[in-house]
N, C-alpha and C positions, 0 to 999 in steps of 0.2 A: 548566594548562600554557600558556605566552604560543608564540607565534605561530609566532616565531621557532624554539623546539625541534618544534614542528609542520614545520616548513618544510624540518626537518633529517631528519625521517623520509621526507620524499618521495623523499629518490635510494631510500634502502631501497627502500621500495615499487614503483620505478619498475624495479628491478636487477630485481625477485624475477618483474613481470609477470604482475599476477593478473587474474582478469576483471572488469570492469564487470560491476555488477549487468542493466543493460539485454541483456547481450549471454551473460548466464547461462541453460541451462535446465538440468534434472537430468536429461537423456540427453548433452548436448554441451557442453561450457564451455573453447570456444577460450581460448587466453592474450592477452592484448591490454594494452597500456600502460593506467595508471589517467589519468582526466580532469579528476580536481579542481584547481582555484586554489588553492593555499594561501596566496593573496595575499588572499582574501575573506576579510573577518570573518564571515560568515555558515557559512566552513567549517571556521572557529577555533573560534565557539560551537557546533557541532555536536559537534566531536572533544572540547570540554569536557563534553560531556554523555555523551560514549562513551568519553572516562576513564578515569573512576571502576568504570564494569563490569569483573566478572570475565570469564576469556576464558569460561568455560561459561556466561555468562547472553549472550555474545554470542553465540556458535556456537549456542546457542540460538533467539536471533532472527533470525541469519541461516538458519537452518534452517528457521522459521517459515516464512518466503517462499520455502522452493525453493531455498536457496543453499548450499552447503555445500564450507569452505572446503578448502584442502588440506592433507593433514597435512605438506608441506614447511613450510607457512607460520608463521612466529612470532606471539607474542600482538601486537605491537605493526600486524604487516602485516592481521592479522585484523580490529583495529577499525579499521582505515582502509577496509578493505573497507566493514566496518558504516557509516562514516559515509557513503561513494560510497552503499550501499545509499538509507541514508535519503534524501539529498540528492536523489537523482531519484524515487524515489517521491512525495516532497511539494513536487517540480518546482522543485528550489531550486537545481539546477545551474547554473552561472554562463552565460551566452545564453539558458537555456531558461526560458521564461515559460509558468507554468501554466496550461493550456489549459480554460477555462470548458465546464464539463459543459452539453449543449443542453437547451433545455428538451422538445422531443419527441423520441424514438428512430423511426428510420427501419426497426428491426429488432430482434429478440427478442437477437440477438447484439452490437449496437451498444451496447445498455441494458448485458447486462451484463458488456463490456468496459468501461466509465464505471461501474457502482454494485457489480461483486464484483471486488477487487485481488488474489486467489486466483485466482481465474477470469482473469482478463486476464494475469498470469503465466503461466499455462498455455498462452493459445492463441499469446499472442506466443513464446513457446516455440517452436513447431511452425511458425511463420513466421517466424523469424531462420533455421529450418533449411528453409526453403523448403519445408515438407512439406504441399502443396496438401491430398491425402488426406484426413489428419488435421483439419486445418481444416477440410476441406469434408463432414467427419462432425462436428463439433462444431458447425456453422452451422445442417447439418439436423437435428442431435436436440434442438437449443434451440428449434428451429421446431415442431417435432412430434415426440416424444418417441418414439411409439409407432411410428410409420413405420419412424423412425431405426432402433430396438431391434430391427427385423423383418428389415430389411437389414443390419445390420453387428454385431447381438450376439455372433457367434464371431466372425467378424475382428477385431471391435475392442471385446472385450467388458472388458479393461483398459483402455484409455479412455474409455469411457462409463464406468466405473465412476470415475475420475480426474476425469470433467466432473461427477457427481454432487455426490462430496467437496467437488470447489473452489466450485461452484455454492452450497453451505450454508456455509460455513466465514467463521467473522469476520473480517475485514480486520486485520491487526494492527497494535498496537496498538505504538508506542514513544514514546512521550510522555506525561506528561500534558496534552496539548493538544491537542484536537479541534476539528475543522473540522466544522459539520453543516446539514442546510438539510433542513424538509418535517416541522418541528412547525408546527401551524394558524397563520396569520397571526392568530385570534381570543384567540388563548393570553395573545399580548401576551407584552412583555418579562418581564416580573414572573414571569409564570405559566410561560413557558419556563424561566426559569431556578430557580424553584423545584423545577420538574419534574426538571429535572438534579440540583441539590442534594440531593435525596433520595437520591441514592446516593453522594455524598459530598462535602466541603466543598470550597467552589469557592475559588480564588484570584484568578481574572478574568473576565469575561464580560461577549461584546459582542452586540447582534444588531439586524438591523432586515427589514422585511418585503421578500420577491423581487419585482424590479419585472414578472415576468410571470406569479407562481402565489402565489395567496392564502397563501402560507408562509415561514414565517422562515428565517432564515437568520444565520452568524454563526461563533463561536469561543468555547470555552472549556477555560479550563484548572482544571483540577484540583491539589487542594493535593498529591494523590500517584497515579499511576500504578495502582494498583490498580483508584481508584474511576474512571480511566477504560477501562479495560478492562469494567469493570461497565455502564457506559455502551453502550458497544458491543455488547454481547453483550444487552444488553436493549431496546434500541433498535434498531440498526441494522437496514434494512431490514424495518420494523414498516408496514405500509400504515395509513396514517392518514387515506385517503378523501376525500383533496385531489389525488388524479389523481397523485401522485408518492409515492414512498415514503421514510421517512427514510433519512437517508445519516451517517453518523458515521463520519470518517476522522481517523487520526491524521496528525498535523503538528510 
């Protein structure tokens, strides 16, 4: 679809007044105007790639992430949703420039706010709604698990069960293209990328070593979607004993 009929669905969208993904949680989902450009080609090639989806493989994924749309909303306001979704999770929204993950955590909550996108949905959840509380039992039970469970397992025995979940749960997965960093810098290219290819055949693949942890770092795409979800789910967050653990995020 060229640009231009892209450009013509934004009054829709704009009439109907759905949430930003950022400003989404699954207790509260104020109405707010959407934020994308549809003057960037980067939001033209997106909405190309979200298309072709059925609405059930989208409602899908945006369900994945904690998003779920409304049933006033038509198929076409649904994937514009999806694409605002993608767009800021892989920090593509037009002024925002993706913020380089640090190389040490200050805190057990800091790490995995940066390395679980599950988890960091949840707690930004509960501070869009200003709910200190909550936060400040999901700060303490990442810190000390057992402390946490001794003070707040009846009050708040459904969100510890909710930090549990998010805490394991794979990052998902919309692309075949992953972003990843914390295979050995000894691997070397070759040996990276063979390692990937065993779960199936690659289409591109870049990578070169982190300038401050003996580990690579890099991009690859997959000939299809599947074999990157394979990826992730067998890798992601694997400790590999270089003082960081792998990271596999889609992009």
């Amino acid at each position: 679809m060229k640009l231009s009929v892209i450009v013509g669905f934004a009054s829709i969208a704009a009439s109907s007044a759905w949430v930003p993904v950022s400003s989404m949680t699954r207790a509260s989902r104020t109405a707010l105007p959407m934020a994308i450009d549809y003057n960037d080609p980067v939001v033209a090639a997106e909405f190309a790639n979200v298309q072709p989806l059925t609405y059930e493989e989208v409602e899908a994924e945006l369900q994945e992430c904690g998003v779920r749309p409304s049933a006033a909303m038509n198929e076409m306001e649904v994937k514009l949703m999806l694409v605002e979704m993608r767009m800021r999770l892989s920090g593509k929204m037009s002024g925002e420039e993706p913020k380089k993950q640090p190389t040490k955590f200050s805190s057990k909550l800091e790490e995995a706010l940066w390395t679980k996108p599950v988890f960091a949905d949840l707690y930004n959840g509960f501070k869009e709604k200003d709910d200190h509380n909550s936060m400040n039992v999901i700060a303490e039970y990442l810190n000390d698990p057992k402390m946490a469970r001794t003070r707040y397992e009846k009050t708040y025995k459904g969100l510890i069960r909710k930090i549990d979940k998010a805490m394991t749960a794979p990052p998902p997965v919309n692309s075949p293209t992953l972003q990843f960093s914390g295979f050995p810098a000894n691997m070397g290219e070759a040996g990276c990328k063979m390692t990937l290819e065993s779960l199936g055949a690659i289409a591109d693949f870049e990578c070169a070593e982190d300038s401050d942890f003996p580990v690579l770092t890099g991009k690859v795409t997959f000939e299809d979607i599947e074999s990157a979800k394979k990826a992730v789910a067998q890798y992601h967050g694997m400790d590999m004993g270089m003082g960081t653990s792998l990271q596999l995020v889609s992009v």
